[in-house]
C-alpha positions as CSV (number, residue, x, y, z in Angstrom):
1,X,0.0,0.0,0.0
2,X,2.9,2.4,0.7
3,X,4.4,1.8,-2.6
4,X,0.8,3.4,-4.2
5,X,1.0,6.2,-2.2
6,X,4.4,6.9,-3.3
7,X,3.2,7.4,-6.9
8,X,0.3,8.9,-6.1
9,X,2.7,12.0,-4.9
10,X,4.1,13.2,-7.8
11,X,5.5,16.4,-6.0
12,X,7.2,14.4,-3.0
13,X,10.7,15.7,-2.9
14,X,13.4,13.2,-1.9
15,X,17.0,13.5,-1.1
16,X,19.4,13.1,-3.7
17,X,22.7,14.1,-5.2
18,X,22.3,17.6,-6.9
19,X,19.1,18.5,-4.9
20,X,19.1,21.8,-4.1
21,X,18.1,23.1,-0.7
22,X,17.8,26.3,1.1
23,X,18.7,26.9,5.3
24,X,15.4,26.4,7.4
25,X,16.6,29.3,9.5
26,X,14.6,32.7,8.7
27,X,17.7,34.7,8.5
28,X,19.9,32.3,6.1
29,X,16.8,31.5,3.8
30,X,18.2,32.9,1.4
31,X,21.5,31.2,1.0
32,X,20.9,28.2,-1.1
33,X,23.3,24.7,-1.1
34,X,23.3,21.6,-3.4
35,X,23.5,18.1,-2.2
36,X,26.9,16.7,-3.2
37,X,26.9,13.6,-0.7
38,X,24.7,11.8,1.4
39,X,26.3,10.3,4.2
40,X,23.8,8.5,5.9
41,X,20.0,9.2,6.7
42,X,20.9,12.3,9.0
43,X,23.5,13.9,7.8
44,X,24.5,15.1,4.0
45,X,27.5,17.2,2.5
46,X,26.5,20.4,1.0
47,X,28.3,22.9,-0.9
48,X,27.6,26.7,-0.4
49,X,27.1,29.2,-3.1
50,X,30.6,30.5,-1.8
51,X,31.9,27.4,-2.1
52,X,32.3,25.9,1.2
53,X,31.7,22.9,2.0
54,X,29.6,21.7,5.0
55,X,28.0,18.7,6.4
56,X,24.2,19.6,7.6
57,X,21.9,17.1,9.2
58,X,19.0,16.6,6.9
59,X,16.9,19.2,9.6
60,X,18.0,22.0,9.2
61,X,17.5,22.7,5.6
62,X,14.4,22.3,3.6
63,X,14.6,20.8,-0.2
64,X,13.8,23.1,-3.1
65,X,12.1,21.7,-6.1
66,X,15.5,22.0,-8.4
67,X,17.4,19.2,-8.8
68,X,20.3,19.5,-11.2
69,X,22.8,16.9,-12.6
70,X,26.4,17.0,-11.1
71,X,28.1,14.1,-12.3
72,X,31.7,14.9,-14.0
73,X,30.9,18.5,-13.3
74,X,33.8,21.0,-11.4
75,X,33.0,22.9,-8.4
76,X,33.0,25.8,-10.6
77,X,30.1,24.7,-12.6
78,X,28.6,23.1,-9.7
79,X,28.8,26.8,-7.8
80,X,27.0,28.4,-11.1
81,X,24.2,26.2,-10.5
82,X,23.3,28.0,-7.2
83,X,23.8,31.3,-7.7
84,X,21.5,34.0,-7.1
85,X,20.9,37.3,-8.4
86,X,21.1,40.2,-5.7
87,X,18.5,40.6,-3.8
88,X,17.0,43.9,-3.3
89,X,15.8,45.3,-0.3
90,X,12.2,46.4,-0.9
91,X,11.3,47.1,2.9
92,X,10.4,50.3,2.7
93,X,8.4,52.4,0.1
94,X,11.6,54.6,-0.8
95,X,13.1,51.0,-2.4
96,X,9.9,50.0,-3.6
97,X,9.2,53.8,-5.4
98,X,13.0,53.2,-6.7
99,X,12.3,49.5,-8.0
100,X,9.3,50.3,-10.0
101,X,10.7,53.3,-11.3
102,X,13.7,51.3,-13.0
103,X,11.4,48.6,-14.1
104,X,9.1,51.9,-16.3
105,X,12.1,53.3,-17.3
106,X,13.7,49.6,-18.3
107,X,10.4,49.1,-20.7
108,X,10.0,52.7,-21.9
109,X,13.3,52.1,-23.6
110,X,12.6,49.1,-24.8
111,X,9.6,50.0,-26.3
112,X,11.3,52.9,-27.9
113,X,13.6,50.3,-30.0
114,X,10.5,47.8,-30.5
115,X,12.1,45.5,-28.4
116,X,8.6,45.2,-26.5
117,X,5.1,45.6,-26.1
């Protein structure tokens, strides 16, 4: 009966090699990792968007739907998988005014060489 449920869950996420995952931890959610190892059914290895290396117990990090091939790849291409852009801080209404302003600009040019609607 388990077995049924299994594939009746299309959208269960498992642990695997070249999973990536993101810190459970409000103020590291946004630093993400990829699995690289699994060392047994607590801990993994885990390598950083900066490139460290760490060994996290399977709590305290929750899986993100990615999951990205890294066999025969360098760290170097591994790290590129995981990068982020820069976030920006929209916490006030100064940022927000700022964001939205480069965003009307951004398509008022394009628009200008027919590059968009």
């Amino acid at each position: 009966m388990r077995i049924n449920f299994l594939i009746l869950a299309p959208r269960m996420k498992l642990i695997e090699i070249g999973r990536v995952v993101a810190k459970c931890l409000k103020t590291e959610r946004h630093v993400k990792a990829i699995i690289i190892g699994i060392i047994d059914a607590s801990f993994v290895v885990l390598k950083k968007q900066n490139g460290e290396i760490e060994i996290a117990p399977v709590s305290s990090f929750t899986l993100l739907d990615e999951v990205h091939d890294i066999e025969g790849k360098s760290d170097e291409e591994i790290i590129k998988l995981i990068q982020c852009e820069k976030e920006v801080d929209t916490s006030n209404d100064f940022d927000r005014f700022k964001l939205k302003l480069k965003e009307k600009v951004k398509n008022e040019i394009l628009k200008k060489q027919g590059l968009a609607n």
